[in-house]
N, C-alpha and C positions, 0 to 999 in steps of 0.2 A: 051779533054772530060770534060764536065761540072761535077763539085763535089756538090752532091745531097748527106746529112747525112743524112733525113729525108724520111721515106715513111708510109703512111697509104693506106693498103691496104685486099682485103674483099677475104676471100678463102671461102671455101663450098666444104665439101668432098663428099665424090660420095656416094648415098644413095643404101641399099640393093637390091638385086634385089628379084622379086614375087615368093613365094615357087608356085608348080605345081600343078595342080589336073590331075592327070591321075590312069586308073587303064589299068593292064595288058589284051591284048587282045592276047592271042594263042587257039590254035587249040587242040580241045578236053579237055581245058579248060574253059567251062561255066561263068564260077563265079571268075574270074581272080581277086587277091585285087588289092587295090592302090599301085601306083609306081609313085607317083611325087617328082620329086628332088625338093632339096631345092636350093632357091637362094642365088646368090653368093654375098660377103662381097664388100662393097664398097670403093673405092680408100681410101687413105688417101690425105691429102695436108703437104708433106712435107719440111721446112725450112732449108735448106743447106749451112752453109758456102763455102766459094771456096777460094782461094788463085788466082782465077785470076780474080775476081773480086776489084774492087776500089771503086765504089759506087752505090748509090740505085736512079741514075736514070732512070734505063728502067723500075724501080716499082712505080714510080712516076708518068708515065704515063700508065701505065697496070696496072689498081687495080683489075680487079677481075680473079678470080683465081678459077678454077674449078677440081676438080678429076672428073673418071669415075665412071658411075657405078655400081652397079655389075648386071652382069647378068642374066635371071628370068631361073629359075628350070625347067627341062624336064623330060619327060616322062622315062620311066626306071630307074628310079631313077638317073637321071645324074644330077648333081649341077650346076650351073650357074656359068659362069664364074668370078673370084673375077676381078673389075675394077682396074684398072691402077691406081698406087699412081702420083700424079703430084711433081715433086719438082721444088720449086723456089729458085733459087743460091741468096745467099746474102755476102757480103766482109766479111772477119773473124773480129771477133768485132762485130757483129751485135747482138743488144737487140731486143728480140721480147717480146712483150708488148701484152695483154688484151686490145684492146683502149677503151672497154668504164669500164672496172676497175681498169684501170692502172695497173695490175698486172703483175710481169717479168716472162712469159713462161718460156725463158731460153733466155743463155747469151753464144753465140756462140763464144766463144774466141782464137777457133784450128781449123784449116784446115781440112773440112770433117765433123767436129762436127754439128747435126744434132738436132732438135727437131720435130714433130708433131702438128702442129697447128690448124687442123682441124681432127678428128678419123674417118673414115668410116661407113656406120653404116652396121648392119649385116645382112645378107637376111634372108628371112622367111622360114619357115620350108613348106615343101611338104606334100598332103595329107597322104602320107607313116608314116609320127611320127603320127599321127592319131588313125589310127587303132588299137581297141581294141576289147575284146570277144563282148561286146553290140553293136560296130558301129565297123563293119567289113570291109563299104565301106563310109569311109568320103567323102563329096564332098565342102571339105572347105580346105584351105593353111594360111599361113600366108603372107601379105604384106612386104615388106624390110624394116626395121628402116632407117628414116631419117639420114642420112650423118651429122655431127657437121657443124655449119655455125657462123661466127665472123668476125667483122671486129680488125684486130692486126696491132700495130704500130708498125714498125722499125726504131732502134735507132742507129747509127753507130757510133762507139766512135774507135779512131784510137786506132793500139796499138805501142806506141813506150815508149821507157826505157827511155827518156830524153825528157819533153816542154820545148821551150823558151818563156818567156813571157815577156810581156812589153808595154809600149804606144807604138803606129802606129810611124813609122819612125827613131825607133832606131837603127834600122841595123838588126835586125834580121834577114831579108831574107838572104842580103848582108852574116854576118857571115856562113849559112846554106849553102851559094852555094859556098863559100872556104872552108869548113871543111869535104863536100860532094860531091857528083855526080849532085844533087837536083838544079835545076835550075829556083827555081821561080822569079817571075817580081819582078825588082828593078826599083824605082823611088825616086824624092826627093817631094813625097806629100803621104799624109798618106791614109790608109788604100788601097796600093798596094796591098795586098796578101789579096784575097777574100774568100780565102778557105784554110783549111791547109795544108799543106807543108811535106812531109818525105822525109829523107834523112839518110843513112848507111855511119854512120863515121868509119873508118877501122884503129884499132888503130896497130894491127899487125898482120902478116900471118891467126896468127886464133881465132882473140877477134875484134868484132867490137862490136855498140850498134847505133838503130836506133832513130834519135833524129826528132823531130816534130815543123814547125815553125806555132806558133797559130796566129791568125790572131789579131793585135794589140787591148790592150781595151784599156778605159775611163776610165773618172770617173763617176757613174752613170750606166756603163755598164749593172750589176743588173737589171735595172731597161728600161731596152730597150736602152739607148745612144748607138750610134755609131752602132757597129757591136752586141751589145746587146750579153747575155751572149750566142749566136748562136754555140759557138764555143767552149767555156769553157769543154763540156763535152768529151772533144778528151786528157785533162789532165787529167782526171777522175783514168785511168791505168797506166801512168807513171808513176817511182820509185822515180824523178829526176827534180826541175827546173832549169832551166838556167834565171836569173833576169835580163834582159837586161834595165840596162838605159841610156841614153843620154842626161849629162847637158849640151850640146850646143845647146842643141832647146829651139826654143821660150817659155817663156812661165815656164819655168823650175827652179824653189825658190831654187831646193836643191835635191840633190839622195834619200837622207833620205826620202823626203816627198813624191816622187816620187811612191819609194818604201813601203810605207805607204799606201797610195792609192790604189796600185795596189793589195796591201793584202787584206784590206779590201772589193773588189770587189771578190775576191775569197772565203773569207770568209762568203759573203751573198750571193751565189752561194750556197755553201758548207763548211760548218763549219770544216768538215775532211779533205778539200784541203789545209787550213792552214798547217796541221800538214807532210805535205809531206817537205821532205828536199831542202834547194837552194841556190843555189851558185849563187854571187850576182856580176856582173859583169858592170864596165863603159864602155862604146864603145866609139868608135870616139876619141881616146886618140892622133891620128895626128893633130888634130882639135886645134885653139889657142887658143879658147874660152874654151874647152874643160883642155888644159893647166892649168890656169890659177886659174882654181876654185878646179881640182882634188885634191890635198894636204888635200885640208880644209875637202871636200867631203866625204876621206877615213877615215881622223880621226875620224870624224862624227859615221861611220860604227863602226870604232873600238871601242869606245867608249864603245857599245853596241854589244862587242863582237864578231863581224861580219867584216871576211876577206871579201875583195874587188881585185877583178879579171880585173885592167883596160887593156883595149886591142884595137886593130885596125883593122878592117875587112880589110880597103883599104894597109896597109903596112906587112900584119901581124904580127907585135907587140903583145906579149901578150897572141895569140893564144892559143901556146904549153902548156902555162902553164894553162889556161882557161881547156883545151880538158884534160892534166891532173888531176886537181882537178876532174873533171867528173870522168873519169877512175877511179880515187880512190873512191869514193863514193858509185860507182854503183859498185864497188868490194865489199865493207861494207857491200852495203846492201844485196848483195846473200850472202855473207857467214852468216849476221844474219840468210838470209831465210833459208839455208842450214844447219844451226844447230838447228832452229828452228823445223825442221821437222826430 
């Protein structure tokens, strides 16, 4: 199934239905008053997370979206029936947006959690509210108010406790599909993984944490290069990164600089993704090139305070202790959250 983050799409709630003009007609009643029902309230367009959705392509090609609407008022005073609310399921994690104010509706982030993105409008009143001691027999109602109409953007940002980030071809995928169930495309040319990746790492009978492979940046990324910052906004809710680098690829002066870079493209992204915590990791340590230069590498890190997690996707070398550090981290950080609250 193709992975769609993005959808704009046009709703329009169901507009009120016509109050009535009627007045009573029996038998040995002459001069019967008015009895017109009022009309009935119109649908709404309702936005639904769901848990069994993954993404926003069937919105992608369906944009318009319509409620019912309500039904027009009848004689004896009966009300029109209220139209049908429409909902459209969206994956949990789904932003809904104002698209031409940019404004955040709401931020769907639980299973079931729900906003309104379009209101109904209300039906009109029957000649029946009408009637007073002066106008005994109205022959007027009110029209239904217009249904709300907008077009909103959908923004789908994943939710997992743990990104790995990094240039195209350091192993990331590689790592994600030994440490999980998650089975995305490995290749030795970059920008394999086109879209991102989840995968539930199970650390014991009843503690796992679901970790996410982003799809590798640049440098420039900011700025449209390569996969452009398309993807960045899936680390937005993580607790947690995982730093993947790879001094065996071409191209590569140093971890340090690597790593440098790669901050910096997050940082012009979002100035608050800097401040998320990460644990900084060498891949490809089976690697002789990889060998060779690691020593120098790590001291480099340490220098500046910064443990170095070298490890091996293909031997796994290094793993346990990499998936450790994690585990400790994202224990830290619930129990800040937990005392914090």
């Amino acid at each position: 199934m193709r992975f769609v983050d993005e959808a704009k799409i046009f709703v329009k709630a169901g507009d009120g239905g016509k109050g009535c003009v009627s007045f009573r007609r029996e038998k040995f009643v002459p001069r019967g008053g008015p009895n017109g029902g009022d009309g009935g309230n119109g649908g709404d367009v309702i936005i639904r997370a769901s848990a069994n959705h993954r993404t926003l392509l069937d919105l992608k090609y369906n944009q318009h979206h319509k409620a019912q609407r309500g039904g027009h008022g009848e004689g004896s005073d009966r009300t029109g029936k209220k139209g049908e609310d429409l909902e459209v399921l969206v994956p949990v994690g789904t932003v809904v947006r104002d698209a031409e104010k940019s404004e955040i509706i709401d931020d769907l982030s639980e299973d079931g959690q729900y906003c309104i993105a379009a209101k109904g409008g209300m039906g009109g009143k029957g000649n029946a509210h009408f009637k007073s001691a002066t106008n005994r027999a109205p022959r007027y109602a009110q029209n239904g108010v217009p249904g709300e109409e907008r077009w909103i953007k959908l923004e789908l940002k994943l939710l997992a406790d743990v990104g790995i980030i990094g240039f195209p071809n350091v192993g990331k995928s590689t790592l994600i599909s030994r440490i999980s169930a998650a089975k995305p495309k490995i290749a030795d040319y970059p920008f394999t993984t086109l879209a991102p990746i989840l995968g539930v790492v199970e650390l014991n009978e009843h503690k796992s944490f679901v970790i996410a492979d982003i799809p590798g940046l640049i440098e420039g990324a900011h700025l449209g290069s390569g996969l452009g910052i398309q993807f960045l906004r899936h680390i937005e809710r993580t607790s947690l990164l995982v730093h993947i680098i790879d001094i065996s690829r071409q191209g590569c002066n140093s971890a340090l600089q690597d790593f440098e870079i790669i901050n910096s493209e997050l940082v012009s992204f979002s100035p608050a993704m800097i401040e998320k915590p990460q644990i900084v990791a060498i891949s490809k340590i089976d690697l002789t090139e990889t060998r060779k230069t690691l020593t120098q590498n790590v001291e480099e890190f340490e220098k500046k305070g910064i443990k170095i997690f070298p490890f091996s996707a293909a031997t796994g070398e290094g793993i346990r202790e990499l998936i450790s550090a994690v585990a400790i981290e994202l224990t830290k950080r619930e129990d800040t959250n937990s005392n914090g609250n």
